[in-house]
Backbone of each chain as nested JSON, in Angstrom:
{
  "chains": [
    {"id": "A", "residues": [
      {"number": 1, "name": "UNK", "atoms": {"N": [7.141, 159.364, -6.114], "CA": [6.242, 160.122, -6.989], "C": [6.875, 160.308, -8.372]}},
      {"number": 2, "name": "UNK", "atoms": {"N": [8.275, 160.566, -8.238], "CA": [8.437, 161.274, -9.789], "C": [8.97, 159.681, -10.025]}},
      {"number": 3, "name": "UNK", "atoms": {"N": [9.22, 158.54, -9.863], "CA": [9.34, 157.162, -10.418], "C": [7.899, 156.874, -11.126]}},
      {"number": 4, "name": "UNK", "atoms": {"N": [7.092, 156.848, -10.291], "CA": [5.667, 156.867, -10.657], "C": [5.178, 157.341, -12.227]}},
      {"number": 5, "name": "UNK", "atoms": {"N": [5.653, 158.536, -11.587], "CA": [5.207, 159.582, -12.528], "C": [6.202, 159.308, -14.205]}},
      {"number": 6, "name": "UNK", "atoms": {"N": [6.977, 159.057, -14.127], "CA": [7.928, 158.239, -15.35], "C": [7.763, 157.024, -15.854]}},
      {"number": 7, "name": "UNK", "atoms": {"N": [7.284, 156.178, -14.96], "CA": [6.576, 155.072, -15.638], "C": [5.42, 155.679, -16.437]}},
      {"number": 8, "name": "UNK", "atoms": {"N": [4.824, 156.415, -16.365], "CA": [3.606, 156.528, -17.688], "C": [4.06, 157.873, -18.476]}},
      {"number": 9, "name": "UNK", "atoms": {"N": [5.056, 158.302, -18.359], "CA": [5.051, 159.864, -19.402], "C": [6.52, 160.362, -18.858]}},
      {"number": 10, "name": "UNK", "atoms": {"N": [6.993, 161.825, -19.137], "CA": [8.315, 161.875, -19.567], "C": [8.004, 163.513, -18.384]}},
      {"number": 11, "name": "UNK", "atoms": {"N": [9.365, 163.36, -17.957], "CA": [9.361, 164.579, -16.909], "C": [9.704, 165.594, -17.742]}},
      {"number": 12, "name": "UNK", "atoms": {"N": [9.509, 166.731, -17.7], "CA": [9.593, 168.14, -18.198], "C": [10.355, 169.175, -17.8]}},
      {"number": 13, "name": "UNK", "atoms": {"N": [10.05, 169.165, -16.497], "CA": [10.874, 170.071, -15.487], "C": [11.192, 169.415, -14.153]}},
      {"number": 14, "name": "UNK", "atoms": {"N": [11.597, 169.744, -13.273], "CA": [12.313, 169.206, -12.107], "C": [10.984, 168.436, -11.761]}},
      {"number": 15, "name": "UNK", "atoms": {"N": [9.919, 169.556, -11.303], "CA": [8.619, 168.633, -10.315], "C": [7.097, 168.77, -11.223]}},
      {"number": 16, "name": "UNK", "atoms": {"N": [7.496, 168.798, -12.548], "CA": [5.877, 168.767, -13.306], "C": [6.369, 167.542, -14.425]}},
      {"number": 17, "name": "UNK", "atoms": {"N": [5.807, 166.498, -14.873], "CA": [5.692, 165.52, -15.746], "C": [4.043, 165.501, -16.432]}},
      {"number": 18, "name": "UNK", "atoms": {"N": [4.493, 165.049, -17.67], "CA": [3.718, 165.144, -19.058], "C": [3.141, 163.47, -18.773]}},
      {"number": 19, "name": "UNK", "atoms": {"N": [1.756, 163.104, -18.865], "CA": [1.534, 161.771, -19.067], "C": [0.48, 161.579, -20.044]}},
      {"number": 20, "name": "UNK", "atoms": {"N": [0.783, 161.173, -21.045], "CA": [-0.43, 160.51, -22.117], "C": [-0.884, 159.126, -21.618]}},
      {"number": 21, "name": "UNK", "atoms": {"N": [-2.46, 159.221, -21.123], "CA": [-2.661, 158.051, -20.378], "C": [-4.135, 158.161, -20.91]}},
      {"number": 22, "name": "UNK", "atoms": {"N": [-4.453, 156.738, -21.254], "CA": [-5.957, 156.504, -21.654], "C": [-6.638, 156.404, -20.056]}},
      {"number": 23, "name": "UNK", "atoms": {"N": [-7.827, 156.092, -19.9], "CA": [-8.428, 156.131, -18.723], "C": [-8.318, 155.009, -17.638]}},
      {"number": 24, "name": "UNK", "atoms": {"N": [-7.733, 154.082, -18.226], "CA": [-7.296, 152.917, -17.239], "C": [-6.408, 153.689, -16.807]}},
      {"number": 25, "name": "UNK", "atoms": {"N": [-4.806, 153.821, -17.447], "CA": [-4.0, 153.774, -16.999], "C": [-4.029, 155.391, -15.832]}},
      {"number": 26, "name": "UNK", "atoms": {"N": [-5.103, 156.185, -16.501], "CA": [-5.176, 157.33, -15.763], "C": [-5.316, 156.91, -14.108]}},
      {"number": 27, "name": "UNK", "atoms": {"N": [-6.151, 156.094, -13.982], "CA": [-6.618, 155.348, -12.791], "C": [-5.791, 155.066, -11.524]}},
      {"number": 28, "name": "UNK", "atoms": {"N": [-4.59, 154.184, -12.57], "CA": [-3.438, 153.132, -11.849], "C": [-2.478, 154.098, -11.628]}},
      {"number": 29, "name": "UNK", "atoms": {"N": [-2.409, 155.429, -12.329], "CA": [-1.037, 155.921, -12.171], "C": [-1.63, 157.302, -11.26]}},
      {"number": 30, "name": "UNK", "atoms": {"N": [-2.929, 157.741, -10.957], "CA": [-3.578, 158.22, -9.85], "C": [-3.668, 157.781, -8.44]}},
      {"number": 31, "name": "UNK", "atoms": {"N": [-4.116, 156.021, -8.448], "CA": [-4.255, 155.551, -7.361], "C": [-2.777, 155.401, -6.972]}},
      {"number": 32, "name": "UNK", "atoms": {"N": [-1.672, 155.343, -7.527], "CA": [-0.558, 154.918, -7.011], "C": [-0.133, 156.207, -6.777]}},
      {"number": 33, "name": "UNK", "atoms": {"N": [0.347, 157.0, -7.148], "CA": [0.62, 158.525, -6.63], "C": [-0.561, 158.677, -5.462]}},
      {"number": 34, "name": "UNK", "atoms": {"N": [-0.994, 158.964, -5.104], "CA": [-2.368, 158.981, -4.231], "C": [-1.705, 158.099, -2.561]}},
      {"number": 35, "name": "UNK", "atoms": {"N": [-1.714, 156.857, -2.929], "CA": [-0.943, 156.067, -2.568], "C": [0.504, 156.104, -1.601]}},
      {"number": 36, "name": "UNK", "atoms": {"N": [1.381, 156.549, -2.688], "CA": [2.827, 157.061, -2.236], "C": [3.018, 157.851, -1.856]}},
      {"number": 37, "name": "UNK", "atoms": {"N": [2.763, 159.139, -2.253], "CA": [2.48, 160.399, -1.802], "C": [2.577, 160.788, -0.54]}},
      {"number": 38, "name": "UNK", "atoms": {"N": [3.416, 161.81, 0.088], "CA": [3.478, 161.726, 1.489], "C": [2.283, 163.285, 1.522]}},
      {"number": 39, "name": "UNK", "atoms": {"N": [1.353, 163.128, 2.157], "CA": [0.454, 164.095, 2.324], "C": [0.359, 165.222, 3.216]}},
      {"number": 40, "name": "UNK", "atoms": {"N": [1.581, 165.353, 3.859], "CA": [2.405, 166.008, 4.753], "C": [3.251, 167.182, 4.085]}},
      {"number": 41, "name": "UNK", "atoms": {"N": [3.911, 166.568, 3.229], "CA": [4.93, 167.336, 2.798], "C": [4.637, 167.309, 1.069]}},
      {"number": 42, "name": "UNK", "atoms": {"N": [4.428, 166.372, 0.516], "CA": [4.024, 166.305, -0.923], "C": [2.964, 167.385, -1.114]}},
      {"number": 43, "name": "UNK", "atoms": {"N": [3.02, 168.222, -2.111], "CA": [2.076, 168.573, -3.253], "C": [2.347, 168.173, -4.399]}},
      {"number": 44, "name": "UNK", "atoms": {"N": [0.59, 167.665, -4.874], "CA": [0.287, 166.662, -5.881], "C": [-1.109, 167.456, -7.051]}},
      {"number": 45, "name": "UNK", "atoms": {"N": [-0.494, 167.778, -8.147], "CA": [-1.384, 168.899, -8.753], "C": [-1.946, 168.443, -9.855]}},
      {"number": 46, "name": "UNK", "atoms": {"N": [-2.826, 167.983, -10.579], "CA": [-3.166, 167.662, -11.97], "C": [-3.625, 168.387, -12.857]}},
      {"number": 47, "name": "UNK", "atoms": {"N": [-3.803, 168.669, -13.615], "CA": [-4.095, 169.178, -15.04], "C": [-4.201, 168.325, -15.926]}},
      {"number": 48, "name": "UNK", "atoms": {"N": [-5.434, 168.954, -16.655], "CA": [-5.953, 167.609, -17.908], "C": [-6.013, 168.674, -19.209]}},
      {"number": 49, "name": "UNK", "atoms": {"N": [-4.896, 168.568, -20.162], "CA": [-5.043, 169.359, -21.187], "C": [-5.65, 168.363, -22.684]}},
      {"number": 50, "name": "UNK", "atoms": {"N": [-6.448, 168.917, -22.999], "CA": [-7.079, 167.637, -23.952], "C": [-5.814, 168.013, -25.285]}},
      {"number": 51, "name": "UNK", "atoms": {"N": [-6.046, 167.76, -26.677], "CA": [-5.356, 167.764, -27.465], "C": [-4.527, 169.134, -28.112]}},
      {"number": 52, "name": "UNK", "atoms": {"N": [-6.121, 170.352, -28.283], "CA": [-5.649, 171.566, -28.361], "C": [-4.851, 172.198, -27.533]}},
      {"number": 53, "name": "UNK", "atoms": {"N": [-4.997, 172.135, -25.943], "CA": [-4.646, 172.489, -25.024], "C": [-2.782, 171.911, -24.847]}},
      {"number": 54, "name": "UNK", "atoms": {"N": [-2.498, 170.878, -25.672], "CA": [-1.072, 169.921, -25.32], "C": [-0.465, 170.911, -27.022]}},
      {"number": 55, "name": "UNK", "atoms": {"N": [-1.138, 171.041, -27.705], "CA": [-0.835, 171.804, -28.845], "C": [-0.066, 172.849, -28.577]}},
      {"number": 56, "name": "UNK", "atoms": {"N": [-1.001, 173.595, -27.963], "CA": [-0.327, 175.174, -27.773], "C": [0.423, 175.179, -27.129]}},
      {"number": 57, "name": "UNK", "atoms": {"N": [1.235, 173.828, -25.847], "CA": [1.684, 173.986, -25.027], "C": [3.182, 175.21, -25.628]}},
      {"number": 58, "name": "UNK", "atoms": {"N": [4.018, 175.835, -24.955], "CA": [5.067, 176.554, -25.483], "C": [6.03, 176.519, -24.766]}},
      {"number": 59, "name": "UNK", "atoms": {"N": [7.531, 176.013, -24.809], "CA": [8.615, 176.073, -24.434], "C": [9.39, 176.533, -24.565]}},
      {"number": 60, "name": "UNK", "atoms": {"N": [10.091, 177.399, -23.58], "CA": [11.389, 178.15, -23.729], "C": [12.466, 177.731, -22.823]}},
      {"number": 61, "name": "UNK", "atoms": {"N": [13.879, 177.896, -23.167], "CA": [14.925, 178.212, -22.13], "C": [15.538, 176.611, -22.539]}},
      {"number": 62, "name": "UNK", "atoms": {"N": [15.793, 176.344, -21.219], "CA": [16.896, 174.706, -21.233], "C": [15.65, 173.858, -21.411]}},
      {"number": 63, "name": "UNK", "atoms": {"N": [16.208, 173.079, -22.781], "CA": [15.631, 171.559, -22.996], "C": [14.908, 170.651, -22.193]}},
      {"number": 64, "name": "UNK", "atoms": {"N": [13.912, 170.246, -21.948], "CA": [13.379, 169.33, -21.443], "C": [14.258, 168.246, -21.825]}},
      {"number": 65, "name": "UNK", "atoms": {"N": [14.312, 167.218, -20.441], "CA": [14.887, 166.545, -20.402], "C": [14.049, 164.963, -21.116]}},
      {"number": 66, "name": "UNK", "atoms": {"N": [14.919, 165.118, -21.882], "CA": [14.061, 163.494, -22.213], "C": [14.769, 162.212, -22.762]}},
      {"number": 67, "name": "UNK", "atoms": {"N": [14.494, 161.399, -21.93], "CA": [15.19, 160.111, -21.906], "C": [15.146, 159.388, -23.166]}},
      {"number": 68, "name": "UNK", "atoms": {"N": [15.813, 159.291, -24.039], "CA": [15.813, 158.932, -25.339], "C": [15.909, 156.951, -25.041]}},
      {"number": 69, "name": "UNK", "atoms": {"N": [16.441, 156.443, -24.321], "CA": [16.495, 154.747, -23.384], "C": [14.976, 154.268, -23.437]}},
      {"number": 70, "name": "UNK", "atoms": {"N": [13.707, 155.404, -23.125], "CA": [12.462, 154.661, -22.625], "C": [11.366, 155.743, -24.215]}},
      {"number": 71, "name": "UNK", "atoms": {"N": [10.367, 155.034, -24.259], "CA": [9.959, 155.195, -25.227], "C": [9.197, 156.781, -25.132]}},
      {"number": 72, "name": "UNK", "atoms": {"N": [9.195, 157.856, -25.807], "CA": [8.654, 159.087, -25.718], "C": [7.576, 158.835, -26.291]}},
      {"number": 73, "name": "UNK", "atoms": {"N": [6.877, 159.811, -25.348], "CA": [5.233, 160.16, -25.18], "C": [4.842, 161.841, -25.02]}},
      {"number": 74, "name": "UNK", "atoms": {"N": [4.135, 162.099, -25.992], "CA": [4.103, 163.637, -25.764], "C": [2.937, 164.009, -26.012]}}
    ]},
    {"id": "B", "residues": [
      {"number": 1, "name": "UNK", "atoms": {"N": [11.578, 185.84, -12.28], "CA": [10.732, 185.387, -13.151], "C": [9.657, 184.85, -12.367]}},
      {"number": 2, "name": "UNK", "atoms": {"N": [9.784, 184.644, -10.861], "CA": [8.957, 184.916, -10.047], "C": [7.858, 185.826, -9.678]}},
      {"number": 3, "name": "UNK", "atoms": {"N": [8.633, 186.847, -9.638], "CA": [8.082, 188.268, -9.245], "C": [7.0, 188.121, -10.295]}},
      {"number": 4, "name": "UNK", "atoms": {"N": [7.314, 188.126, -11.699], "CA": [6.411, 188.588, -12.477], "C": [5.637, 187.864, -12.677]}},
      {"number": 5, "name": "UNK", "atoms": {"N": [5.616, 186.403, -12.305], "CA": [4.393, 185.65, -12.183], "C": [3.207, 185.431, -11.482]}},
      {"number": 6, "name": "UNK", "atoms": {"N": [3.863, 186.025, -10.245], "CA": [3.049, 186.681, -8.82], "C": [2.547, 187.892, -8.812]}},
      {"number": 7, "name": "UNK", "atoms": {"N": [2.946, 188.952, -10.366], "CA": [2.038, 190.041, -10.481], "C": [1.413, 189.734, -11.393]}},
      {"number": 8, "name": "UNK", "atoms": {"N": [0.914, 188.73, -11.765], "CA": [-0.372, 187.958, -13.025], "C": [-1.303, 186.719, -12.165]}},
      {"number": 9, "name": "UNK", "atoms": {"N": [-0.843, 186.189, -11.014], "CA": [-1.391, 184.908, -11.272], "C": [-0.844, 184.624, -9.188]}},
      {"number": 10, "name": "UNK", "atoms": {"N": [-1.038, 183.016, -9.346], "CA": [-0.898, 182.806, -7.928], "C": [0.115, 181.776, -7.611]}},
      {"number": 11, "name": "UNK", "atoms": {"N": [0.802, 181.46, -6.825], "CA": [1.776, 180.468, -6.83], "C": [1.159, 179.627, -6.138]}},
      {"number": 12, "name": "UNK", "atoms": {"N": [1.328, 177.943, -7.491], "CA": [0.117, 177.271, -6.761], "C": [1.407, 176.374, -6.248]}},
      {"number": 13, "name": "UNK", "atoms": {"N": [2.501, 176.189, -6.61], "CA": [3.591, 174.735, -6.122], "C": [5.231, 175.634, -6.43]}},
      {"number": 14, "name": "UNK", "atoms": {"N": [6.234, 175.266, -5.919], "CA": [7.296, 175.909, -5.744], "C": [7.548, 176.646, -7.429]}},
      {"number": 15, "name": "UNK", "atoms": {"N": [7.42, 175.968, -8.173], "CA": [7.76, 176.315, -9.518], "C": [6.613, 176.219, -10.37]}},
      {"number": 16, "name": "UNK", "atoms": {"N": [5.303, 176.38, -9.927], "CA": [4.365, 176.181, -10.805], "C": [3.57, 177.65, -11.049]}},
      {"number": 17, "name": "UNK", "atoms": {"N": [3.036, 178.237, -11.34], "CA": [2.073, 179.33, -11.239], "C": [0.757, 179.281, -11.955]}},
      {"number": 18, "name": "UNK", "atoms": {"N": [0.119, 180.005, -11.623], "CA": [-1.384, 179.947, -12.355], "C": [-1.944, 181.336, -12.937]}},
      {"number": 19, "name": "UNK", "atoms": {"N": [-2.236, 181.569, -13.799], "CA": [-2.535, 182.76, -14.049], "C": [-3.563, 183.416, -15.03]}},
      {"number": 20, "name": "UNK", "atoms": {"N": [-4.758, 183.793, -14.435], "CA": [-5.784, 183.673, -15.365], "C": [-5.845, 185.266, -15.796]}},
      {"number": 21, "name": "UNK", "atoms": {"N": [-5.307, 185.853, -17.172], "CA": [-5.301, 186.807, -18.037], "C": [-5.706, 186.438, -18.905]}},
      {"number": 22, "name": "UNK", "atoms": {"N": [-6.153, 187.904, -19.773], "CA": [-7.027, 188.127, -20.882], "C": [-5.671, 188.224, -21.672]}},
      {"number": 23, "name": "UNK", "atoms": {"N": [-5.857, 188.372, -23.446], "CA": [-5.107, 188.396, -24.176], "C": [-3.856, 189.605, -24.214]}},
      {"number": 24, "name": "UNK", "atoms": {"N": [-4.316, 190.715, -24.291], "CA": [-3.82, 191.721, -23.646], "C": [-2.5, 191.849, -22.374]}},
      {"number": 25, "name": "UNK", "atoms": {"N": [-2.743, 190.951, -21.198], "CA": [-2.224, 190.999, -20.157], "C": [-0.822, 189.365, -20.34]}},
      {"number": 26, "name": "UNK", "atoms": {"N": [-1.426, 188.647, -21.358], "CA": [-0.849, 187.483, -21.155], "C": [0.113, 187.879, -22.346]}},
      {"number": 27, "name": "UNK", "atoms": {"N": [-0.01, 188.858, -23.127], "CA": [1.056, 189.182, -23.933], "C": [2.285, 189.802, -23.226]}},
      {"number": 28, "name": "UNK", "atoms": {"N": [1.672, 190.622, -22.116], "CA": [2.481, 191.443, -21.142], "C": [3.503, 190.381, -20.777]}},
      {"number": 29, "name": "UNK", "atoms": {"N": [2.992, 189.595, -19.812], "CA": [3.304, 188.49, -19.039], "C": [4.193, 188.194, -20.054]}},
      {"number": 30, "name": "UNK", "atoms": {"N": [4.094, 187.516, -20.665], "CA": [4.833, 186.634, -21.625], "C": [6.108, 187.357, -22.692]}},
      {"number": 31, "name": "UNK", "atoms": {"N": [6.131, 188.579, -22.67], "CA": [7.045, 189.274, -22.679], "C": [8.112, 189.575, -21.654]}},
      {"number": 32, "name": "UNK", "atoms": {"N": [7.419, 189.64, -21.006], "CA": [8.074, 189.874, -19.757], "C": [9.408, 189.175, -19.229]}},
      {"number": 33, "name": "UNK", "atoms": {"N": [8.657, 187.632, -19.098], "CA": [9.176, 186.487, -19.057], "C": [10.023, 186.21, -20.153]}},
      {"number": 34, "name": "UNK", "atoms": {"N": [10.057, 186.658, -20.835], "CA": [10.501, 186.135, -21.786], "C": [12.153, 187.129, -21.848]}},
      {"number": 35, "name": "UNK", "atoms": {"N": [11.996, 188.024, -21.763], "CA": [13.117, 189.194, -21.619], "C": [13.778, 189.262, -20.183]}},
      {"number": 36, "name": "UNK", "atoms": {"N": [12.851, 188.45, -19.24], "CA": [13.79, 188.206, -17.887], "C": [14.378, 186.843, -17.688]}},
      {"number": 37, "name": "UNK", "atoms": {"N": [13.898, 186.148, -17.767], "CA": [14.636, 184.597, -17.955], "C": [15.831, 184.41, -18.538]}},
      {"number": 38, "name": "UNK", "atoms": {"N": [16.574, 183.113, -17.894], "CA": [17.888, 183.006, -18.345], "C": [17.734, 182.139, -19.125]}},
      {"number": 39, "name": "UNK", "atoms": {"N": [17.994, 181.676, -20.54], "CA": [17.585, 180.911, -21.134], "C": [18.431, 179.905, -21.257]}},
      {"number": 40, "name": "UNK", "atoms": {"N": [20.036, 180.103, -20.708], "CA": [20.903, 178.56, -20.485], "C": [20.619, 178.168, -18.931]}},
      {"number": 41, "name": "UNK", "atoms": {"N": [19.509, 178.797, -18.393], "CA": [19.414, 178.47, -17.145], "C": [18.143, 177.796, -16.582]}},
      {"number": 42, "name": "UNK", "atoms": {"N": [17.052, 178.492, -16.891], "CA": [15.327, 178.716, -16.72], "C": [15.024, 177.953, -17.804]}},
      {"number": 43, "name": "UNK", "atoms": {"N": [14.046, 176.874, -17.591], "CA": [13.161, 176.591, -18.382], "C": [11.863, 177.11, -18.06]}},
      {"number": 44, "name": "UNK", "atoms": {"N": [11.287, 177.861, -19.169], "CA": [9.75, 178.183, -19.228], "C": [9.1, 177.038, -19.712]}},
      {"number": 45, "name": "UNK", "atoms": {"N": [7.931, 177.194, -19.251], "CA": [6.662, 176.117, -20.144], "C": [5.635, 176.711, -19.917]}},
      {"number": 46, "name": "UNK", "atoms": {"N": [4.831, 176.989, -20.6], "CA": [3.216, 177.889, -20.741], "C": [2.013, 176.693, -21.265]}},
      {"number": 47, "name": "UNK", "atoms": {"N": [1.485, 176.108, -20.158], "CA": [0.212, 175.898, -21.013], "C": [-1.012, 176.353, -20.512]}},
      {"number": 48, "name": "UNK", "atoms": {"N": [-2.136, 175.68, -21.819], "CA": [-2.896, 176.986, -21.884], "C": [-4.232, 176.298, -21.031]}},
      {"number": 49, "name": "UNK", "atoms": {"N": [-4.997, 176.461, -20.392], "CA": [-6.427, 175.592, -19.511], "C": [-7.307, 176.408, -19.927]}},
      {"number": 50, "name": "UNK", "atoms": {"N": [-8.222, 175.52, -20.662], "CA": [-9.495, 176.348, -20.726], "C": [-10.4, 176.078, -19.566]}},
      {"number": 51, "name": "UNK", "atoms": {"N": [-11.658, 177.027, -19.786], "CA": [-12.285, 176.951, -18.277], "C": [-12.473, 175.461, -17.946]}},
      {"number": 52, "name": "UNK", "atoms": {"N": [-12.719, 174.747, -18.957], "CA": [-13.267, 173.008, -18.334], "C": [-11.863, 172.789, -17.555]}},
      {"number": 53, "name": "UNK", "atoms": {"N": [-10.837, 172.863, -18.247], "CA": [-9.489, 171.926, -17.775], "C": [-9.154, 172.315, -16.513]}},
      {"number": 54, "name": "UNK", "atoms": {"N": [-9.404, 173.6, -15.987], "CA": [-8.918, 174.251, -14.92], "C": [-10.118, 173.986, -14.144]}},
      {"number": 55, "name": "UNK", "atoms": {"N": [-11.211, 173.458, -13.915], "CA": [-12.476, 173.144, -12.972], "C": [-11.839, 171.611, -13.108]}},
      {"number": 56, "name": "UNK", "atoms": {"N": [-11.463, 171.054, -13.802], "CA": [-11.039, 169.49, -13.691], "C": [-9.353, 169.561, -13.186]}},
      {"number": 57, "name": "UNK", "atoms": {"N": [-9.201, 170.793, -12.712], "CA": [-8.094, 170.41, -11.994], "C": [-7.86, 169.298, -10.384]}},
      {"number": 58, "name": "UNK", "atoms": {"N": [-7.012, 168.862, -9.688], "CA": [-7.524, 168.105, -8.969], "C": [-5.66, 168.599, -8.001]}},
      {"number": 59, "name": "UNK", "atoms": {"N": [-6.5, 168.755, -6.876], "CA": [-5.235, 169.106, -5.909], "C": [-5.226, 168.304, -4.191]}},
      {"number": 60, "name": "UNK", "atoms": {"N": [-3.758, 167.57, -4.406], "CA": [-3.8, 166.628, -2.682], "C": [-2.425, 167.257, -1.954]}},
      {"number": 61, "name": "UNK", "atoms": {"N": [-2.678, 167.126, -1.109], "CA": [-1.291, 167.259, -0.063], "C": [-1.069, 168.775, 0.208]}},
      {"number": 62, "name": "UNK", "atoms": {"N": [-0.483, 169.331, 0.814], "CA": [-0.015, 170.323, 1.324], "C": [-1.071, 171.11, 0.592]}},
      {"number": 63, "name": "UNK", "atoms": {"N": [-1.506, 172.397, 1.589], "CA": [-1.981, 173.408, 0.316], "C": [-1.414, 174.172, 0.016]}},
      {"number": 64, "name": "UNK", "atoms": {"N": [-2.254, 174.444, -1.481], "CA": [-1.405, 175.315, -1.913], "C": [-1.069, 176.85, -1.556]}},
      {"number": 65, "name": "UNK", "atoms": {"N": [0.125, 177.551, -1.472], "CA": [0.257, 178.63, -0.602], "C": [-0.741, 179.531, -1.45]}},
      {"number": 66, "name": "UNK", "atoms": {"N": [-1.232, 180.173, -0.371], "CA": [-2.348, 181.437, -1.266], "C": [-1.702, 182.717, -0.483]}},
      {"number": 67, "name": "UNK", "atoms": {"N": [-1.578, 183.626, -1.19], "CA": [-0.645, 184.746, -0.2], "C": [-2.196, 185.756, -0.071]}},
      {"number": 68, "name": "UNK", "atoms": {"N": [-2.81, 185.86, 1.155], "CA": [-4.016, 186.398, 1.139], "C": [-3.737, 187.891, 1.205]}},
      {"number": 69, "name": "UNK", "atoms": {"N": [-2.394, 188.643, 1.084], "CA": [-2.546, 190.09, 1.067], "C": [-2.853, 190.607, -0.326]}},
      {"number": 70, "name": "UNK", "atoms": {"N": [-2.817, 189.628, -1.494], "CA": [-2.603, 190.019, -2.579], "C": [-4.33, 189.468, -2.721]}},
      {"number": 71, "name": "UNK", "atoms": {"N": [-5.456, 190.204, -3.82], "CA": [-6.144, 189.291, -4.643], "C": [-5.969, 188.244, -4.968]}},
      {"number": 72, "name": "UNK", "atoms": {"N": [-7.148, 187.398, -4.969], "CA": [-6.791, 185.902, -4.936], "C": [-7.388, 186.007, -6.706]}},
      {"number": 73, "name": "UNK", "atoms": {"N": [-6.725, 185.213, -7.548], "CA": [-7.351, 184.814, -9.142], "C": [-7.379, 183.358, -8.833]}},
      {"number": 74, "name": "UNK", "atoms": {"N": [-8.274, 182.52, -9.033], "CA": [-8.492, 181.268, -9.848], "C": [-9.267, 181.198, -11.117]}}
    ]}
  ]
}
C-alpha cells in the first residue's frame, strides 16, 4: 500500500499520503490499492480535497518527509 | 493529543481523526493541540473537508472504530 501509494504522490505522515492525480491515474492507483490491500487488517481511507481545500491544508511539528530523489507533488 | 481529538471528533484510523466543529470550537481544538504537542516529536496536519469532500469520502477494510459510548459526529 504505502509503495503504491508513493508511486503517485509523497507520504506525509507514517500512514496518510498526499496524491495529485488526474482521473486516470486516480483510477490505476485506486484499483491497485483496492487490489493489494489486505481487507482484514488494512484500513484504506480517501479524501478528495479540491484546490482550496489542499490550500488551507496546515502543518505543524516534525517535517514531512519528502524525498527530494523522486519528483515532488503537492 | 489524542485525548483532545476524541473530545472534538471521532477516531476514524490509528492516527487519523475527524472532526466536524464550528469556528468557535475548532479554534479551541486547535489551540489546544497546538500547546499539547511535541513539536520535535508530533507531526500535526489539519485539513479542511467541506461538506462535498467529506460525502466523497470513500472507506475499505477494517472498520473504522466508532466508540458508541461517546456521540457519534460525521
Amino acid at each position: 500500500v504505502a509503495r503504491a501509494c508513493k508511486d503517485y504522490g509523497v507520504r506525509v505522515q507514517k500512514s496518510v499520503f498526499e496524491c495529485q492525480v488526474g482521473q486516470a491515474d486516480w483510477a490505476r492507483l485506486r484499483d491497485r490499492l483496492l487490489s493489494e490491500y489486505k481487507s482484514d487488517e488494512d484500513s484504506l481511507r480517501f479524501y478528495f480535497l479540491d484546490e482550496a481545500a489542499a490550500e488551507r491544508t496546515e502543518h505543524y511539528g516534525v517535517a514531512k518527509p519528502v524525498n527530494l530523489t523522486e519528483p515532488l507533488i503537492l
